[in-house]
N, C-alpha and C positions, 0 to 999 in steps of 0.2 A: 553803564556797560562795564563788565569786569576785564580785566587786562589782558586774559586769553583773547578773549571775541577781541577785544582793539588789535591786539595783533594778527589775529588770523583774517580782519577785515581792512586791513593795513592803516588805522586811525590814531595808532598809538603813536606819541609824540616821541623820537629817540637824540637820545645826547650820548655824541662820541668824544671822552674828555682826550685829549691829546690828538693831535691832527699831524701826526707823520707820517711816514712811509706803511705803517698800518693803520693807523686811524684813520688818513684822510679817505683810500680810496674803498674800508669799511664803510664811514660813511655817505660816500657817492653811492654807493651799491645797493645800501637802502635806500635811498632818495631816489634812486631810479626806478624802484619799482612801488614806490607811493607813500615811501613812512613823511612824515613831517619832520625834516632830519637837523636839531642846533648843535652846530658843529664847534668847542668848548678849547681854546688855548691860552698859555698864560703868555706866549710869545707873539706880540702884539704885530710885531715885523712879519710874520709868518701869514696871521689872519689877510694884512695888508695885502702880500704876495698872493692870496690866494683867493682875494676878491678881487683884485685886477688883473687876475692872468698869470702874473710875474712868477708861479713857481709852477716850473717843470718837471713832469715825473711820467717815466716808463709807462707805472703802472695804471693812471690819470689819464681822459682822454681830454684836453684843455679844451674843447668845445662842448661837448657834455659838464663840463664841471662849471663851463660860466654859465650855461645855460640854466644850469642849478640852482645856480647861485642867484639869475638876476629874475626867477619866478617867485624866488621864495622861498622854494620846496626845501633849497639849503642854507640856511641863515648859521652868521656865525656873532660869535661873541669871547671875551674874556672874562665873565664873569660867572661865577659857580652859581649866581644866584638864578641862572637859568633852568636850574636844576629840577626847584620847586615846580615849575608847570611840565615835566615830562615823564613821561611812565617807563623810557628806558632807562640807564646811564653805562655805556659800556667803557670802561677804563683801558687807554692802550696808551699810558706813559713809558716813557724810557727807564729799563736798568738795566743801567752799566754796574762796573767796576768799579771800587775805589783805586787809589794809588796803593794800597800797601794787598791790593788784589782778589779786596772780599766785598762781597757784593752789596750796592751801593740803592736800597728801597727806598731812598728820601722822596723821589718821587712818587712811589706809589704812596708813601704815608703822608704828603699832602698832598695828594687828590682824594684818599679815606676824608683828612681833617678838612677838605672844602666844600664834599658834600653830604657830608653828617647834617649838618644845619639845617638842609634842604628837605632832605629826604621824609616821605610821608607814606602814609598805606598805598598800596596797591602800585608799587612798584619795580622792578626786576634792574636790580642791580648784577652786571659781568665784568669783570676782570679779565683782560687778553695780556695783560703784560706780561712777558717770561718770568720764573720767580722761580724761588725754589718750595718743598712740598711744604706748605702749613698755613703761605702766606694768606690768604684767603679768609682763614679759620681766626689767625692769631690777629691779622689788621683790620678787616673788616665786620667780623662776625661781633665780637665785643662792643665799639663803636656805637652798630647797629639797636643790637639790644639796651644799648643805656638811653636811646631813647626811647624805649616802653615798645620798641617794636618787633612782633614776633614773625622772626624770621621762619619763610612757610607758610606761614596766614598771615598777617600783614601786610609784609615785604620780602621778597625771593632772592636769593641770593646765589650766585653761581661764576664756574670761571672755566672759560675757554682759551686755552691758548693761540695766539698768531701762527698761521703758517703760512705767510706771503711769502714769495718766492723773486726780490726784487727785480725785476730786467727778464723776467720768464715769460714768455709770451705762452709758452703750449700751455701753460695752469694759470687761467684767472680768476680770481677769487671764489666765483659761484663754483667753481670744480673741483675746487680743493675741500676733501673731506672732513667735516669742525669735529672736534674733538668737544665733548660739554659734559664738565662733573660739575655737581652742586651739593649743598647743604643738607637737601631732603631729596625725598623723590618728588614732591610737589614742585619746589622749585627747577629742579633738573628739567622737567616736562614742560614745566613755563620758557625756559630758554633753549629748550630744544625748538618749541613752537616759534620762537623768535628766530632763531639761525634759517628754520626750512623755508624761511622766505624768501631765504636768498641765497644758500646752499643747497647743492644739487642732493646732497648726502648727511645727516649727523651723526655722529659715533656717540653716543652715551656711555660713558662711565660710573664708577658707584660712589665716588665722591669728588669735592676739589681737589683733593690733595693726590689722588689719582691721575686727573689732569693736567696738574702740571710737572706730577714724576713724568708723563707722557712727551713734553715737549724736551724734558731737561736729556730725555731716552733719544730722543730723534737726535739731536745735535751730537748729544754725548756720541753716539753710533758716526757721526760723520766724523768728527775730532780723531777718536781712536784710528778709522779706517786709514782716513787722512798723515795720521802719525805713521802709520804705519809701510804706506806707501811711501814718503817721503822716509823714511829710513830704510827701505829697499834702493831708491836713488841714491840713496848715499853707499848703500853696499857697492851696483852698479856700478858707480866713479871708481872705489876700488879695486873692483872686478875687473874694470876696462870692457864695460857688459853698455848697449843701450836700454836706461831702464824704458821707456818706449816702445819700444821692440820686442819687451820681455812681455808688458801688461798685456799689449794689443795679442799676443800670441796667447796670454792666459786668459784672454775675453773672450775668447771661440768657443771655450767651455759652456756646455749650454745650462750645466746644472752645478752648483757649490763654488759659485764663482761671481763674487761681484766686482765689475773694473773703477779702481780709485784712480786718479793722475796725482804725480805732485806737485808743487809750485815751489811760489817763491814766500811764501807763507799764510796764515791763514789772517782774513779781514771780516770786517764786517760786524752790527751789531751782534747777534745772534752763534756764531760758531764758535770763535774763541773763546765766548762770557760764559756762554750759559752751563756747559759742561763744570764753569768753577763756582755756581751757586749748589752744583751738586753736592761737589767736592767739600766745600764750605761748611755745608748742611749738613752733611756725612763727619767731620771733622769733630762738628759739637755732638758727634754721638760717640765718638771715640774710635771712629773707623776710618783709613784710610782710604782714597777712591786709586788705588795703583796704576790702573790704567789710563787715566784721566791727567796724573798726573806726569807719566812716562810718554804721552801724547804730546802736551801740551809743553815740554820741555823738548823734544824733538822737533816741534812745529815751531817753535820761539828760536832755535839754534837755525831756520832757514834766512834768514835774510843775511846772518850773518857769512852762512854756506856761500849766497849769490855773490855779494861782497868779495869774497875771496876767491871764486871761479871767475870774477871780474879781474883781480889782481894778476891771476894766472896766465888768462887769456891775453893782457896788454903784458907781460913778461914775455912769453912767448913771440912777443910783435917788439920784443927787446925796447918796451919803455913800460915808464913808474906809474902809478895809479896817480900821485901828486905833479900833479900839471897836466894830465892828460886831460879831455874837453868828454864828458858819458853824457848819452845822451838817455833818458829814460823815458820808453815808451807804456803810456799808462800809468795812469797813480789813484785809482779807486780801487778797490777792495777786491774787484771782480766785473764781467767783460758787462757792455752795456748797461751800466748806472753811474749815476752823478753823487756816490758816496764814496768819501776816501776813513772812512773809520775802521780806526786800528790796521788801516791796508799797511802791508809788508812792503809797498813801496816809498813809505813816507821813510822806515828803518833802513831800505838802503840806500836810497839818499844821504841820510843822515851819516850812515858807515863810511860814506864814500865820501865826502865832504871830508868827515873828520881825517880821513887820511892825504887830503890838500888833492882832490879830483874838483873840476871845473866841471858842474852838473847842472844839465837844462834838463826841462822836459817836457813831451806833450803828452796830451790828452782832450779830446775832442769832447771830454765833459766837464775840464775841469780847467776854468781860463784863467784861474788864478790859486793860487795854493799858498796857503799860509803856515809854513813847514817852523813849527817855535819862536812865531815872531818876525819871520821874515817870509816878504810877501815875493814869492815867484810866480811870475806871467808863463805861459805855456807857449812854446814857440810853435813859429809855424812849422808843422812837416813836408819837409822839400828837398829834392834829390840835391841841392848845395848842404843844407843841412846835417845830412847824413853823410854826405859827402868830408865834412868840414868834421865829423866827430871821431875820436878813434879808436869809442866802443858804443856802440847800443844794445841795451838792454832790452828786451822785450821782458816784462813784468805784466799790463792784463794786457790780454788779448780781443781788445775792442773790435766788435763787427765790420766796421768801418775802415781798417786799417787796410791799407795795401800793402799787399805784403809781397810782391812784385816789385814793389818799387820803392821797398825795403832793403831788400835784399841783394836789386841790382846796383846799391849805391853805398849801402854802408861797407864801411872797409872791417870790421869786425861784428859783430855778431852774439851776444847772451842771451841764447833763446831759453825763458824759464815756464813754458808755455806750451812747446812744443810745436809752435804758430807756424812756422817754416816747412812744418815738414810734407806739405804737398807743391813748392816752389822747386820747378825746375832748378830753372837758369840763376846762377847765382853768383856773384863777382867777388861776395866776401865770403870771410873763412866764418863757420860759424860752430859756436859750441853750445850744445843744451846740456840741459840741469841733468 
């Protein structure tokens, strides 16, 4: 049977290499609707996690996933050598950043070098890792053909970027529209047939490198936006304007008008990186990305903004930042998820420490934080608590928060959020971004 029919009669066996926040509940999604799905990590603790339960996730429903797991349907392993028996292999490794801010494909180039060896006719190999436009071409496609295999008749080749939307409940995967370039149009057609199995919709493009200008466009559009509202807030403080009050008056607009908020900076795999694999890319061409850059330098100056709207607020209450007790509510990236990467509240912590501030904090996803080495417990939230601090920060704005009984107990108030502003009754003073 050729690989079309296995896919289209759902027999074909798939391997999702990396099981994180898009891999895994990728491959719950097949396994739900009847692929044979081996689920592929090098992070042994993680597999552990996710054959006993132990790892939690929005987007996962833990009863469905053990149910997966203890039929069969979803088998996991660390070894690449499981490679050789399946007719998928969709890659959705991490990249990030280096330290000096260029982007970091180690990952993707050993999952290329682990299953090279594997790899045999009649199989459809896809890329979802965010990357910038070539990778596809330049890592994998090469690779491929030094083993005698021709890519299009042999083995198919193609790359669809992630667009999981962590903590979203209105878009679950099946609704979210894939994106799929590939190599030829033979293969393109082969993993289009693979996505509509379990995407409601596929977009086709005319190559990879198409693909993943496509994903690096989406971020890139929310970064800039994002920059730019957040330097309207900063005008705003100026101004002595509610930027707030400004947007939601420019959201009534029914046409030429999209409403951005600003925060307390930007987190998370996906927003802050990927816009600088562009940038990156663009660099070794001898071009600058201006706007990318001017975003991204506005949005990086925000935590140190909060920091110092923090200073202001406890001057105003005629004391110092060092010795004063902040309390910081929220420390993942963004409201409803258990990920603190690159969150802009790890930076004002940090800021605010270094100026001798006594900083706790909670978070209802996040019971323990390891902010450079040292391990902070998450307190409980309780009207002594708030009571007892003599600034709180609201940084994300978790579903779960009562902001009632926030507000009727702290005695100051940094709302970076905007979280407060349908609370009446309120005891403390409060100042937003």
């Amino acid at each position: 049977m050729d690989l079309k029919a296995k896919l289209e009669n759902r027999t074909a066996t798939l391997s999702v290499l990396g099981l994180g926040y898009v891999g895994l509940p990728l491959a719950v999604e097949f396994a739900k609707v009847g692929f044979p799905v081996i689920g592929i990590d090098v992070d042994e603790n993680r597999l552990h996690k996710i054959k006993t339960g132990a790892l939690v996730s929005s987007d996962v429903d833990a009863h469905t996933l053990s149910g997966l797991v203890s039929s069969g349907s979803f088998t996991l392993t660390s070894s690449y050598a499981a490679i050789e028996q399946c007719d998928v292999i969709i890659i959705c490794v991490p990249t990030p950043l280096s330290k000096t801010k260029e982007p970091d494909i180690s990952f993707i180039v050993a999952a290329a070098k682990g299953i090279f060896p594997f790899l045999r006719k009649g199989q459809l190999v896809v890329l979802e890792s965010t990357t910038f436009p070539g990778t596809t071409e330049e890592i994998f496609l090469p690779g491929i053909e030094a083993k005698g295999l021709r890519v299009g008749q042999d083995i198919y080749l193609a790359y669809s970027p992630e667009r999981i939307n962590p903590g979203n409940p209105d878009f679950p995967l099946p609704q979210i529209p894939k994106v799929i370039g590939a190599i030829s149009e033979t293969c393109r057609d082969m993993a289009c047939s693979l996505y509509a199995t379990v995407i409601h919709k596929v977009v086709p493009v005319s190559s990879t490198r198409a693909a993943e200008m496509v994903k690096l466009l989406e971020n890139t559009f929310r970064v800039v936006n994002i920059g730019l509202v957040n330097e309207v807030a900063l005008m705003c403080d100026r101004l002595g304007l509610d930027v707030w009050e400004i947007i939601e008056a420019a959201a009534t607009k029914p046409f030429g008008f999209m409403p951005f908020t600003p925060g307390p900076g930007l987190g998370g795999h996906c927003v802050p990186i990927d816009p600088q694999y562009l940038a990156w890319k663009l660099k070794t061409l001898n071009y600058t990305a201006r706007f990318i850059g001017l975003a991204s330098e506005v949005n990086s100056h925000m935590p140190s903004y909060v920091s110092t709207k923090v200073g202001d607020a406890l001057n105003a209450e005629q004391k110092a930042v060092k010795g004063s007790t902040i309390l910081v509510l929220g420390v993942t990236y963004k409201r409803d998820v258990a990920d603190c990467r690159e969150s802009p509240a790890l930076d004002i912590i940090r800021l605010l420490k270094a100026k001798g501030a006594l900083v706790d904090y909670h978070d209802p996803h996040i019971p323990c934080l390891d902010l450079d080495g040292e391990l902070l417990d998450s307190v409980e939230l309780t009207a002594s608590c708030l009571q007892e601090s003599d600034c709180t920060i609201i940084v994300t704005d978790h579903g779960s928060y009562d902001w009632d009984l926030v507000v009727e107990n702290a005695r100051l108030i940094v709302d970076t959020r905007n979280a407060t502003r349908h609370v009446r009754l309120s005891g403390a003073r409060i100042v937003k971004l």
